[in-house]
N, C-alpha and C positions, 0 to 999 in steps of 0.2 A: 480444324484445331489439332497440334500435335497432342498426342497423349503420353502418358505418363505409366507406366504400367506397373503398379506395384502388388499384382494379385499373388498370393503365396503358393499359388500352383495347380492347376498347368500356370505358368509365369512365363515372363517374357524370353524370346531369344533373341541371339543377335544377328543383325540385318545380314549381317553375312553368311547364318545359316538358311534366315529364311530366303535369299535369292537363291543362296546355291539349291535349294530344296523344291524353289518352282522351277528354277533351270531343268530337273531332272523331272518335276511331274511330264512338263513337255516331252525330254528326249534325254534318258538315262542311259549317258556314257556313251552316245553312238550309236545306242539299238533300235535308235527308231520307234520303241517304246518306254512308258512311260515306268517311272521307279513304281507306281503303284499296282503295277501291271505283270513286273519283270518276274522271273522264275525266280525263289532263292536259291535253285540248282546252278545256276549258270557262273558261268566263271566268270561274270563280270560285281554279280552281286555277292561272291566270293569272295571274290578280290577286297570290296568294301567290307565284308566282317573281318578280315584279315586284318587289314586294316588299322581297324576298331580295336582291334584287340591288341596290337602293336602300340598306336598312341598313348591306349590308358598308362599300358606299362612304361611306356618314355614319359609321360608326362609326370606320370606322380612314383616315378625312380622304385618301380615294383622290383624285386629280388626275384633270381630265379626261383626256381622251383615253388611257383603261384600262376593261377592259368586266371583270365578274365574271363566271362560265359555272358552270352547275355538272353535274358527269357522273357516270359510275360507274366502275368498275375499281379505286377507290383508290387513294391515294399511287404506290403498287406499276407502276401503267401508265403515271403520268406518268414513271417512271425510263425509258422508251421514249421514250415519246411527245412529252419536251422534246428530245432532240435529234434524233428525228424530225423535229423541226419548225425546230430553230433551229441543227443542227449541220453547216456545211458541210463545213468543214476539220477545226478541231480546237477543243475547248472545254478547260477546265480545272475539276479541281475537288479540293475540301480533304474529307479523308479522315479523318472525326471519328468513326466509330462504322460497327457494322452497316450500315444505309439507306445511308447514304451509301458506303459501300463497295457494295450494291447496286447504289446509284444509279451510280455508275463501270464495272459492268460488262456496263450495258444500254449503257450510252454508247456504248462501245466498238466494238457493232457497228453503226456511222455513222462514228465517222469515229476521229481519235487524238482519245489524251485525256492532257492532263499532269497528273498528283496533283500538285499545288504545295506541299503539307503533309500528313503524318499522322503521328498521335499509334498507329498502329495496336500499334509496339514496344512501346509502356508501356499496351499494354491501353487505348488509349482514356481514362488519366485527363487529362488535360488538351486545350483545344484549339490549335492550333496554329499560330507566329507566326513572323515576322519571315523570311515565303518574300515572294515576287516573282509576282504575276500577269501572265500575260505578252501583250504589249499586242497579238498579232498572234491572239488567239484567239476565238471567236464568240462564247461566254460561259462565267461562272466561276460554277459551282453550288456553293450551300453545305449544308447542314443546319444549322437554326438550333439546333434541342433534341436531345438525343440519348439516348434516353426509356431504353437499355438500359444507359448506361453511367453516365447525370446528370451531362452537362457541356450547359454551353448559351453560343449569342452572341445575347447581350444587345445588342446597337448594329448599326447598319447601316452594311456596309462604304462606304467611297469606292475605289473601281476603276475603270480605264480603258476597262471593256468592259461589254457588259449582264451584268447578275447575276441569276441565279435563285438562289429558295429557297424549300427543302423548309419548309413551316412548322404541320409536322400538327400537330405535339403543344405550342406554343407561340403560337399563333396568339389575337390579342386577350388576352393576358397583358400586354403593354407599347402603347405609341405603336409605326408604323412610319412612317418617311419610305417609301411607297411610292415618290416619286419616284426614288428610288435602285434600282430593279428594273423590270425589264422581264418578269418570269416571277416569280409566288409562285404554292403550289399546297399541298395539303394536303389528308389523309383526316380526315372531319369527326367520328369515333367518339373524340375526346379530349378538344375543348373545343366543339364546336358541336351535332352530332347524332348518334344512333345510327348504326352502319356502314353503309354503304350507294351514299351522297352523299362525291365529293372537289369540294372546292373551287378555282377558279383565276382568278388574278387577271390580264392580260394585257394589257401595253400593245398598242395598235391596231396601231400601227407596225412591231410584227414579226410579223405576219399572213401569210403566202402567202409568205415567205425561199425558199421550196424550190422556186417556180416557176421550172422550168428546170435543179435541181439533180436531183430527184428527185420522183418518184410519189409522193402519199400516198394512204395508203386512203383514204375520205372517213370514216370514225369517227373516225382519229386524226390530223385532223387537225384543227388548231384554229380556223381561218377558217368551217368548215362549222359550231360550233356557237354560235361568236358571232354569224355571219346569221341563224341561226337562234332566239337566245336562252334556248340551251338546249334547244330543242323539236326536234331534228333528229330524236332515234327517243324513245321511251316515257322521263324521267327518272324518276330514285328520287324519286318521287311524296312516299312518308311521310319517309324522310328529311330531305327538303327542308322537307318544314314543320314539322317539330320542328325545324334548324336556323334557321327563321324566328322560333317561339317564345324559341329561346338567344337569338337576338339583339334580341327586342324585350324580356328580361329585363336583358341587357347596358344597355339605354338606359336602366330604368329605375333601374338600378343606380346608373348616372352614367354611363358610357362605358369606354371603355379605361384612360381613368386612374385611374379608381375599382378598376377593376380588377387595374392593375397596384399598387397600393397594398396590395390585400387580399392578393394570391397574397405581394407581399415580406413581409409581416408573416408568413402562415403558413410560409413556409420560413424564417422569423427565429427560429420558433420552435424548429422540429423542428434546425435545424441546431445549434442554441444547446444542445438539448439531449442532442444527438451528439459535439459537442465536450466537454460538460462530464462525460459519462459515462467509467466506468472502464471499462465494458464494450463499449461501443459505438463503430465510429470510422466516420468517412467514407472514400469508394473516390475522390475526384477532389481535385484540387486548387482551392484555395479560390476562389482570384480566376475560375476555370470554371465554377461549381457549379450547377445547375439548378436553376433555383425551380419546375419544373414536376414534376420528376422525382429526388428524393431516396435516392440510390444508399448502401445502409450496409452492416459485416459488425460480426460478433461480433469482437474481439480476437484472437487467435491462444490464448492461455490459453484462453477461452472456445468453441472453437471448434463442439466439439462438445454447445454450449446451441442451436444454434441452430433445432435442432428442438423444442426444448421451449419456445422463445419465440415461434415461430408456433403452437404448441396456447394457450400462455397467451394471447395476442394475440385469437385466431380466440373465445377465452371471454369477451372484452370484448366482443365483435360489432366487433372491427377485422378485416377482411378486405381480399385482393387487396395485401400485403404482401410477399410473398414473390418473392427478386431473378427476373430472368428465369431462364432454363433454360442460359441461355450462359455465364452469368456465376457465379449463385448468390446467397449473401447476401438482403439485404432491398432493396427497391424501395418507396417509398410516391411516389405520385403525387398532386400538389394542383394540381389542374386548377381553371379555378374557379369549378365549380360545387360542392365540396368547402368544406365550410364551417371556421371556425377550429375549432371545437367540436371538433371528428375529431381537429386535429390534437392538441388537447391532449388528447385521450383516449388517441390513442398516445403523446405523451410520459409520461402517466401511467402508463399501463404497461411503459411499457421502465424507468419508474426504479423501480415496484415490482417489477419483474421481478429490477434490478439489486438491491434490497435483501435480496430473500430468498434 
């Protein structure tokens, strides 16, 4: 039975990275050995970080003077490792979900930190407006997608100060004005590569802030692996070049706006067919909704179907539906490498679910 892959991460890839990715377990590039074998010295595996770092910047129209790095520890280390690097005084950040509440309490110990909004009282449905960024702070970190609750921002803020942002699980879903950020980062297990590999994108200019403020180890900190180009200690070798793969599929695709075309149509769908059920409703408010991350429950009447509707679900070969552990309910994720087909197979069955 084909399956349906809707797990929010590690998540699915598309079939064109996972061939190109066994191709190269076999015989990476020629050498007769295997990618998970190869030296990351060699100029062959070189060539693919080079690569990698070229793509991102074609794909999502990076401006000069911003370098791509790619490392390990995951999203999880950047919630460190940014205001290790860029936190003198005090930064600010908006308070939309889990991670970014994470993200606020690495902050913390570096320097103050102002929450300028959260949605934390109403459970995370909605994200949060009409606060005040405040102009005397280092920078204002946001989380763009918020994969546990499904609310996401869609547009790039205009702020007074640099902005970072978390951008694991929504990352190549839309256009970004990178110019607008001085810090994007992101674990690549959602929409780029299997776990392993985080992404970061980094203008030049905030390179070495901490000279003079404070010590950094040399791992974390960011100067040492942009001289480097990533090559400072051993990188996630395979990771890296399956997220090579996602992004030579992306281009062949059309680019990002190809992209962001397909993923709204599949959340046009499922959302379309969330509202129109008698059983089924959404958990956020409309105008915040994630096109990445599809947050739903049973009804209140129906509440206790909603173990019979992941057995019915799990017998289409729809899997990885099931809401996180924090929250409950249903979670489907359209990342996208997750084709339309899926999704109308789960709509298929949540309305024959709902008829019988």
């Amino acid at each position: 039975m084909k399956k349906h892959n809707f797990y929010a991460g590690p998540s699915i890839l598309s079939q064109y990275t996972i061939d190109h990715c066994v191709d190269a377990i076999r015989d990476f590039a020629g050498t007769g050995l295997s990618i998970l074998e190869i030296s990351h010295r060699s100029k062959e595996f070189t060539a693919v970080m080079d690569e990698a770092e070229q793509l991102f910047k074609e794909l999502l129209d990076i401006p000069a003077g911003y370098r791509v790095i790619f490392l390990g520890g995951g999203a999880s280390t950047q919630f460190c490792m940014v205001p290790m690097n860029l936190l003198k005084t005090k930064a600010a950040y908006l308070d939309t979900g889990t991670w970014a509440n994470k993200a606020i309490k690495e902050a913390k110990l570096f320097g103050e930190v102002c929450v300028v909004g959260s949605s934390k009282e109403d459970n995370y449905t909605y994200i949060p407006k009409g606060y005040t960024v405040p102009a005397d702070v280092d920078y204002f970190h946001i989380t763009t997608n918020n994969t546990i609750y499904g609310t996401e921002i869609r547009e790039d803020y205009d702020v007074p100060v640099r902005l970072v942002a978390d951008m694991s699980s929504d990352i190549f879903s839309r256009p970004v004005d990178v110019s607008k950020y001085d810090l994007i980062y992101g674990g690549a297990q959602k929409n780029i590569a299997p776990a392993g590999v985080t992404f970061i994108i980094i203008k030049e200019e905030v390179l070495g802030r901490m000279e003079g403020v404070r010590v950094l180890p040399t791992m974390l900190n960011y100067k040492t692996h942009v001289e480097k180009g990533s090559m400072f200690n051993t990188p996630p070798v395979f990771p890296v070049y399956a997220a090579l793969q996602t992004l030579k599929w992306y281009k062949e695709l059309g680019g990002v706006k190809e992209l962001q075309r397909i993923d709204e149509e599949k959340a046009a769908v499922l959302y379309d067919a969330i509202d129109s059920s008698k059983m089924f409703v959404g958990t956020v408010k409309a105008e915040d909704r994630s096109i990445m991350n599809v947050c739903f429950v049973m009804k209140p009447e129906y509440k206790e179907l909603e173990k019979d509707f992941l057995e019915f679900a799990t017998s289409k070969g729809i899997v990885g539906i099931k809401g996180h552990r924090s929250v409950g309910g249903f979670r489907a994720s359209l990342y996208n490498a997750l084709p339309l087909e899926s999704v109308k197979v789960l709509t298929a069955a949540m309305k024959e679910f709902e008829n019988k």
